[in-house]
C-alpha positions as CSV (number, residue, x, y, z in Angstrom):
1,X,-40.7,61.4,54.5
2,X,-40.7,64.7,52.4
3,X,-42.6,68.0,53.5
4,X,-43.6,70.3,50.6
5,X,-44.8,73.5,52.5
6,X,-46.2,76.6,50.5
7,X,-47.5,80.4,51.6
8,X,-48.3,83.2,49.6
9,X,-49.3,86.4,51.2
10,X,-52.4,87.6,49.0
11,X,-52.3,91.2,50.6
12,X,-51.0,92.6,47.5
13,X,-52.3,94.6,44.2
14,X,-52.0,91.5,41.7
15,X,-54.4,89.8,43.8
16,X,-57.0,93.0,44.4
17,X,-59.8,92.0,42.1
18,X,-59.9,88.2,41.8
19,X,-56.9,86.3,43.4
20,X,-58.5,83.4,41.7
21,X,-56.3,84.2,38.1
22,X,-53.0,85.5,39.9
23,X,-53.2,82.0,42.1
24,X,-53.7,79.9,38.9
25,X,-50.7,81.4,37.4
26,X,-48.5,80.9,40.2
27,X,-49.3,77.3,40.3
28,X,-48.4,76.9,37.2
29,X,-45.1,78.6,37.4
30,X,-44.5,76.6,40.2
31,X,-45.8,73.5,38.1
32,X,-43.0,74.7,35.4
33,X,-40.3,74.5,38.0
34,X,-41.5,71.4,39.3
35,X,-41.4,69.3,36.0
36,X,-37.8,70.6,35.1
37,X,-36.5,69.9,39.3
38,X,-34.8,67.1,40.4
39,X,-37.2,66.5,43.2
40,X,-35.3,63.9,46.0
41,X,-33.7,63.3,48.9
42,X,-30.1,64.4,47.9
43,X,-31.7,67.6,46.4
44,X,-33.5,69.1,49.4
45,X,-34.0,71.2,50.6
46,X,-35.6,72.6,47.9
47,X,-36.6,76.2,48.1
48,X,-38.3,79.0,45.6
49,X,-39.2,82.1,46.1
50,X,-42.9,83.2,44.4
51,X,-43.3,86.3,43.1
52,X,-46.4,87.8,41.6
53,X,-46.8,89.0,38.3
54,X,-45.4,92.4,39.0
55,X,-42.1,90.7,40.2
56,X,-42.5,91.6,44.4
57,X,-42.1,88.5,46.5
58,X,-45.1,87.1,47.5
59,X,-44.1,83.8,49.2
60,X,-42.1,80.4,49.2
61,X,-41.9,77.1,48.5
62,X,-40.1,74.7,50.2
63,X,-39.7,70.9,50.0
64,X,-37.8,69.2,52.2
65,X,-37.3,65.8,54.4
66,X,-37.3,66.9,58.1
67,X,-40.1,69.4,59.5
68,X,-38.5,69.8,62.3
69,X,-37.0,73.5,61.5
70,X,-40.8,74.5,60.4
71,X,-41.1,76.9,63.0
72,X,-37.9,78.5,63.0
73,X,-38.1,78.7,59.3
74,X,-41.2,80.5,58.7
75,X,-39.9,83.0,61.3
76,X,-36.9,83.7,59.1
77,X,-38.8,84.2,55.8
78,X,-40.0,87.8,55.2
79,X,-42.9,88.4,53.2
């Protein structure tokens, strides 16, 4: 079984006035990514980086087959 797992940290300036159109275009970033991936088993973990439209890093994306390592991998990501 495969995990996708996804945060984004919304306490930044792109997302001050309405998150709403920043969100949507991450999504679809991440939907750009997804169509062009080789999405199974033998290519995950699968991990991106999100940034927000002024290039900082935001959050992640990670798909992979084991959660096991959740905890101890949102620990090691820095927003």
């Amino acid at each position: 079984m495969a995990y996708l797992r996804m945060s984004i940290n919304l306490d930044n300036a792109a997302f001050e006035d309405n998150a709403a159109p920043e969100i949507s275009r991450i999504f679809k970033d991440l939907s750009d990514y997804s169509r062009d991936a080789i999405i199974n088993e033998d290519s995950m973990p699968i991990e991106k980086t999100l940034k927000c439209i002024n290039g900082s890093k935001i959050g992640y994306m990670i798909i992979e087959t084991d959660d096991t390592n959740l905890f101890s991998f949102l620990i090691e990501k820095e927003l």
